[in-house]
N, CA, C and O atoms as a GROMACS GRO file, in nm:
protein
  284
    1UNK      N    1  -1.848   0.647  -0.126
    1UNK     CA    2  -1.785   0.590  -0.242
    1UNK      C    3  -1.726   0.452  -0.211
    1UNK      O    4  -1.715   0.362  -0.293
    2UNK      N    5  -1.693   0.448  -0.092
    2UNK     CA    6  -1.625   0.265  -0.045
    2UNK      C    7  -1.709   0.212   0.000
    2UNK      O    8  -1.673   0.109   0.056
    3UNK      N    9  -1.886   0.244   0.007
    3UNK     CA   10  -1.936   0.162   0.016
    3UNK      C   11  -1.966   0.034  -0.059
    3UNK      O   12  -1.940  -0.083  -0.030
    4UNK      N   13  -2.017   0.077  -0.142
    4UNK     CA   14  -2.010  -0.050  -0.266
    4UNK      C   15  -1.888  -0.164  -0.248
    4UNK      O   16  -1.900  -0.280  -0.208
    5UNK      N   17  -1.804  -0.115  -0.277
    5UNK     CA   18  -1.647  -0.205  -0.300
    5UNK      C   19  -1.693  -0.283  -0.172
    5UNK      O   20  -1.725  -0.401  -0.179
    6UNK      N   21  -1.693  -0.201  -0.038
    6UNK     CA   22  -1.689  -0.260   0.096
    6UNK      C   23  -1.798  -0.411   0.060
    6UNK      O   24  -1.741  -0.519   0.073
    7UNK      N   25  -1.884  -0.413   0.036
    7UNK     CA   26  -2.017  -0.457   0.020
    7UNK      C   27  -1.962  -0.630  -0.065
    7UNK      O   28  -1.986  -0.748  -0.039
    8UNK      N   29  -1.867  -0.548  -0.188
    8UNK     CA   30  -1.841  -0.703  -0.249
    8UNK      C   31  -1.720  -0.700  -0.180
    8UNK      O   32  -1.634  -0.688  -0.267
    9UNK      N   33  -1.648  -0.705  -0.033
    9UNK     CA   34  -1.562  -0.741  -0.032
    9UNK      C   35  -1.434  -0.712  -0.077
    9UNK      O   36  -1.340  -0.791  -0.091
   10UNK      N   37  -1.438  -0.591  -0.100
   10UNK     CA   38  -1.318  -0.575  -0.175
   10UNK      C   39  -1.224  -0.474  -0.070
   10UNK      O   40  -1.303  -0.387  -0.032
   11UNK      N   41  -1.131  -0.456  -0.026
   11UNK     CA   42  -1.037  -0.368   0.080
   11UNK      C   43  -0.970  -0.245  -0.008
   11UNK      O   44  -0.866  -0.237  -0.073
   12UNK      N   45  -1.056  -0.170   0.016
   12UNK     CA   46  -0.975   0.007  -0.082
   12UNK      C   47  -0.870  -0.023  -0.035
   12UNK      O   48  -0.798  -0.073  -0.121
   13UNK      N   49  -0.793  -0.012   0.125
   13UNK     CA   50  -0.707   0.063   0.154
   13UNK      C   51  -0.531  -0.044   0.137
   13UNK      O   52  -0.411  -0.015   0.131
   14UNK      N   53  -0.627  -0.187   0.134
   14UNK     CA   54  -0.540  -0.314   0.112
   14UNK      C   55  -0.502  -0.307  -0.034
   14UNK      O   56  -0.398  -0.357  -0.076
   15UNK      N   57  -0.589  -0.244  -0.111
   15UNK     CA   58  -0.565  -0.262  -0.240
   15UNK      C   59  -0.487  -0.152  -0.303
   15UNK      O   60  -0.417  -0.168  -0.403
   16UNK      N   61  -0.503  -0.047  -0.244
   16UNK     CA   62  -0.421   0.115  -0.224
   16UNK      C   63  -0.269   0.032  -0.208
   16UNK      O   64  -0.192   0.007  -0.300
   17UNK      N   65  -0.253   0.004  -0.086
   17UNK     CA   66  -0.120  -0.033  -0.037
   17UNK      C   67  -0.031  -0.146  -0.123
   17UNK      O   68   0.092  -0.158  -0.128
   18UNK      N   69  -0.130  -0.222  -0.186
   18UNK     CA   70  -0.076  -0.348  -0.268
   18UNK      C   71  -0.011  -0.271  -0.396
   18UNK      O   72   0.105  -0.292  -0.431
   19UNK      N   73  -0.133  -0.146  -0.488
   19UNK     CA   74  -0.078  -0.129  -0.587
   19UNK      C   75   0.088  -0.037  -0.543
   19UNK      O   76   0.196  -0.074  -0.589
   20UNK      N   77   0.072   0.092  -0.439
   20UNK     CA   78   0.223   0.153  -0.450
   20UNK      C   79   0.298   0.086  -0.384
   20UNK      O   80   0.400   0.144  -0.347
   21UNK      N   81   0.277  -0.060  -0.341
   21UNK     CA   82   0.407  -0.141  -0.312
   21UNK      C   83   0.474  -0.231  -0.453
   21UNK      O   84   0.588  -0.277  -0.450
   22UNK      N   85   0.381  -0.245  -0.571
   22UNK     CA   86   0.406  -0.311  -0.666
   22UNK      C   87   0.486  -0.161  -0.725
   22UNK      O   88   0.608  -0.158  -0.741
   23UNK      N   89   0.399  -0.043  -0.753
   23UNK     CA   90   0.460   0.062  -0.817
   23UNK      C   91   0.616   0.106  -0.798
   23UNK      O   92   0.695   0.154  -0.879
   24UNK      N   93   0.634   0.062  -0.616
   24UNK     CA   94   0.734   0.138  -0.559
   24UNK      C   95   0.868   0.017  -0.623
   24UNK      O   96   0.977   0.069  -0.597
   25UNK      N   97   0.885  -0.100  -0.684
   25UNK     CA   98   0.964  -0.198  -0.701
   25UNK      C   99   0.992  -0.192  -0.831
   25UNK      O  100   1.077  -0.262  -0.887
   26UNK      N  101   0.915  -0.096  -0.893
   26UNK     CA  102   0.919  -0.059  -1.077
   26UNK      C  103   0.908   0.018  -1.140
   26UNK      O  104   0.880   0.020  -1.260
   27UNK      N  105   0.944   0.160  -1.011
   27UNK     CA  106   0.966   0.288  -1.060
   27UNK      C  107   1.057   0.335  -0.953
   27UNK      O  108   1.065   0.317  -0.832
   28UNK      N  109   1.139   0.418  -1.062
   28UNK     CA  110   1.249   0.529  -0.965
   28UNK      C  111   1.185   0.636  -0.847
   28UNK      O  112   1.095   0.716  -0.870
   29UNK      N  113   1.223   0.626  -0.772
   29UNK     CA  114   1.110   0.709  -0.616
   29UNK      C  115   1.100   0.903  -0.666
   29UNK      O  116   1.038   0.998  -0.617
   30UNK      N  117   1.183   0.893  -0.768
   30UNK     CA  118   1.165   1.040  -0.837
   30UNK      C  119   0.996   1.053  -0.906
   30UNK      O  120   0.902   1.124  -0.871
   31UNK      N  121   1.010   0.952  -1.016
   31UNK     CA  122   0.919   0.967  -1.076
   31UNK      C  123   0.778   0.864  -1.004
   31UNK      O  124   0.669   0.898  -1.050
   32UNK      N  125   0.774   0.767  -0.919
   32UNK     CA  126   0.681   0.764  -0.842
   32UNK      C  127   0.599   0.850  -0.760
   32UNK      O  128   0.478   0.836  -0.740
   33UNK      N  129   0.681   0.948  -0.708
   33UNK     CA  130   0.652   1.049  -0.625
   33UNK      C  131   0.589   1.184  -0.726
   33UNK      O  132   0.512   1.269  -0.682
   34UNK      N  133   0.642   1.182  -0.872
   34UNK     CA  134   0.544   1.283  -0.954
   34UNK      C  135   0.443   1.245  -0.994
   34UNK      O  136   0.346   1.320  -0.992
   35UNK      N  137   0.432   1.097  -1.051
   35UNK     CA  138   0.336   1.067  -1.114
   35UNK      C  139   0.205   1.052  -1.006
   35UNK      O  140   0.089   1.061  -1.047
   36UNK      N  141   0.237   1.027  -0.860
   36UNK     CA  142   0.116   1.000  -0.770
   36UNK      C  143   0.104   1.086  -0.714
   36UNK      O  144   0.008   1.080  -0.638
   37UNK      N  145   0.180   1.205  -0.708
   37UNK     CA  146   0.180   1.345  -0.693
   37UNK      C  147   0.179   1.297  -0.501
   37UNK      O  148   0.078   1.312  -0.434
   38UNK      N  149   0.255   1.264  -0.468
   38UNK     CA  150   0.319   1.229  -0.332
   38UNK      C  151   0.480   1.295  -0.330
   38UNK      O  152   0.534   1.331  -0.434
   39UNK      N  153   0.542   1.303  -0.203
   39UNK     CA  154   0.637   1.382  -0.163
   39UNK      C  155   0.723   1.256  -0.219
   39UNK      O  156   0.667   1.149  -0.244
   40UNK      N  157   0.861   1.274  -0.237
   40UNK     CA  158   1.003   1.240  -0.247
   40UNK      C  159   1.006   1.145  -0.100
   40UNK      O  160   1.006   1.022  -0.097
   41UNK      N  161   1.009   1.214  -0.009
   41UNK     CA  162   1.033   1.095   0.097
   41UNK      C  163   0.969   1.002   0.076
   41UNK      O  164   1.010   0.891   0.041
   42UNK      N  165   0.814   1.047   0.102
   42UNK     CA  166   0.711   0.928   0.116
   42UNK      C  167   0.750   0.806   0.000
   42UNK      O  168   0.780   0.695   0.044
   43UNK      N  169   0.747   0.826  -0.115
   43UNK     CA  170   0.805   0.754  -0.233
   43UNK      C  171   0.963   0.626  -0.214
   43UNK      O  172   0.988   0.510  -0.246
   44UNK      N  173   1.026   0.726  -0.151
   44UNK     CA  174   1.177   0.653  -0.083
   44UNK      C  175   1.142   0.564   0.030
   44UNK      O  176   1.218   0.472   0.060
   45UNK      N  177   1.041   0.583   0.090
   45UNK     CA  178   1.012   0.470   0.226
   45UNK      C  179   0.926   0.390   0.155
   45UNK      O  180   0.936   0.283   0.215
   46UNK      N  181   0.856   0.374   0.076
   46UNK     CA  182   0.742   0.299  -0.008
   46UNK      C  183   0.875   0.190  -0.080
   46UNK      O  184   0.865   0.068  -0.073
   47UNK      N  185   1.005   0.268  -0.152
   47UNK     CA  186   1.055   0.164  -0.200
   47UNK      C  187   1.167   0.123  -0.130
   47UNK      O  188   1.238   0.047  -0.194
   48UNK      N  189   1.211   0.154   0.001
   48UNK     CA  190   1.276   0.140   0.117
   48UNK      C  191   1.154  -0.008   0.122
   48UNK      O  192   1.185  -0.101   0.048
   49UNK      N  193   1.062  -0.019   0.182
   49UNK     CA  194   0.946  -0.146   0.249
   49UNK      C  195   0.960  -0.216   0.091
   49UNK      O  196   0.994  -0.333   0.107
   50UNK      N  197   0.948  -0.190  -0.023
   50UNK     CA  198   0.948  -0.291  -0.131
   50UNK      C  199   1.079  -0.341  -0.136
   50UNK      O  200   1.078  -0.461  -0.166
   51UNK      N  201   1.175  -0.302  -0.122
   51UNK     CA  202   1.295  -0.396  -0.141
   51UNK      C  203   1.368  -0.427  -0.003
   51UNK      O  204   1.484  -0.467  -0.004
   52UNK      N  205   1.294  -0.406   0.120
   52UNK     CA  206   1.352  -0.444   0.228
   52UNK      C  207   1.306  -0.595   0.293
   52UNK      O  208   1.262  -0.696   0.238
   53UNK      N  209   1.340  -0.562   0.452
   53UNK     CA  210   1.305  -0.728   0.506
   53UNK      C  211   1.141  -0.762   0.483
   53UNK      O  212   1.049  -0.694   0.530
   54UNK      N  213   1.127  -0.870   0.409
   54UNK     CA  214   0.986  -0.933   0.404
   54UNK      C  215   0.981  -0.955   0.482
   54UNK      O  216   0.990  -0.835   0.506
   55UNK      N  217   0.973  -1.017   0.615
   55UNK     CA  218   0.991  -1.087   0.752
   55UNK      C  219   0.923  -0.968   0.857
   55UNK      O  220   0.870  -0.981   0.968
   56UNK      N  221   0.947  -0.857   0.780
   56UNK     CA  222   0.941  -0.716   0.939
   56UNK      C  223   0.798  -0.700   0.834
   56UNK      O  224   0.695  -0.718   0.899
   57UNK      N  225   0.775  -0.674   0.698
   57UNK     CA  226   0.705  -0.635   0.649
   57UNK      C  227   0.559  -0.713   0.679
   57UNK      O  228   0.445  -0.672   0.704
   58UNK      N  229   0.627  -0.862   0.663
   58UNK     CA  230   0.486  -0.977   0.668
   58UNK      C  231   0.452  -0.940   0.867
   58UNK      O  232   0.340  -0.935   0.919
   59UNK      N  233   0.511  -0.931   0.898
   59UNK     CA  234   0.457  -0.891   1.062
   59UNK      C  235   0.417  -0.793   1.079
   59UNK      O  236   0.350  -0.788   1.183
   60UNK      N  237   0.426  -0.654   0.996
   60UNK     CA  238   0.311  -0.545   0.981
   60UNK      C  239   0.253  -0.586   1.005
   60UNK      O  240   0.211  -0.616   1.117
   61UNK      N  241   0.207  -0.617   0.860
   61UNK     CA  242   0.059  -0.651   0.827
   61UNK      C  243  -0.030  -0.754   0.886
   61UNK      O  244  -0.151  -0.740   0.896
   62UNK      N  245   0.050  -0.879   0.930
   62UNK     CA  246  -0.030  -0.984   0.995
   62UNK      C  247  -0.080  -0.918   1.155
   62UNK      O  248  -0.181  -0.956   1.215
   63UNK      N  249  -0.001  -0.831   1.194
   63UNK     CA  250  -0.020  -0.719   1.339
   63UNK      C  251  -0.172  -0.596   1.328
   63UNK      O  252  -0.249  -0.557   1.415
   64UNK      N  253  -0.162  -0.563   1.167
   64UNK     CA  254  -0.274  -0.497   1.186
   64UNK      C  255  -0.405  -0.526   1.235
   64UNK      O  256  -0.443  -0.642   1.250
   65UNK      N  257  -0.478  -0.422   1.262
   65UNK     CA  258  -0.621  -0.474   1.314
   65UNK      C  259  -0.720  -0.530   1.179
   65UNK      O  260  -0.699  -0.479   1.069
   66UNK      N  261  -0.779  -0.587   1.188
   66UNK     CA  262  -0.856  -0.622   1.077
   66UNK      C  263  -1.010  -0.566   1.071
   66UNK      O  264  -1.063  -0.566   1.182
   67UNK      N  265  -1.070  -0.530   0.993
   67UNK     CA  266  -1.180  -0.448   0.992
   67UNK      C  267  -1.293  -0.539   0.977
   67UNK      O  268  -1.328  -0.594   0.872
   68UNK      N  269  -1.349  -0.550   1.095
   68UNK     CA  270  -1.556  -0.666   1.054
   68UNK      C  271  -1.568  -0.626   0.936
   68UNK      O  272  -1.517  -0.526   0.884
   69UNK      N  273  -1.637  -0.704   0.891
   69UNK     CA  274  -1.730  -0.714   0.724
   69UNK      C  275  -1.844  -0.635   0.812
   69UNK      O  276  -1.855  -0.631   0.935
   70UNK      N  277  -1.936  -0.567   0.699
   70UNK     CA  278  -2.022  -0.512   0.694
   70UNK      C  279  -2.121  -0.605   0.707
   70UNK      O  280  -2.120  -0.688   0.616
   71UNK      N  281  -2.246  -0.629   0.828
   71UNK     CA  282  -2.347  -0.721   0.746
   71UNK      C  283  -2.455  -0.741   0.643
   71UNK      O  284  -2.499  -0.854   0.622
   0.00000   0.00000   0.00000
């Protein structure tokens, strides 16, 4: 099923993470956590990283490994 997407370029798992970091900044971690049918914690650390240090956050991500393109 991620083949395709993979193919035009597109990152499921970047794009996964982008939307419940937008979700986690514009919903209460109660009802984030029902509506995506995810646990209460998980939901509270999602909006724990959305309203915390950008600085630790942008060094995640610039730290992760990056995945080759497909040729």
């Amino acid at each position: 099923m991620g083949e395709r997407p993979r193919k035009l370029g597109i990152r499921l798992a970047e794009a996964r993470s982008t939307a419940l970091f937008q979700l986690a900044t514009e919903l209460p971690s109660v009802i984030l956590a029902r509506t995506l049918g995810i646990h209460i914690n998980v939901a509270v650390k999602w909006q724990r990283a959305a309203a915390g240090d950008w600085a630790a956050y942008a060094d995640d991500v610039s730290n992760r490994t990056r995945e080759a393109p497909a040729p």
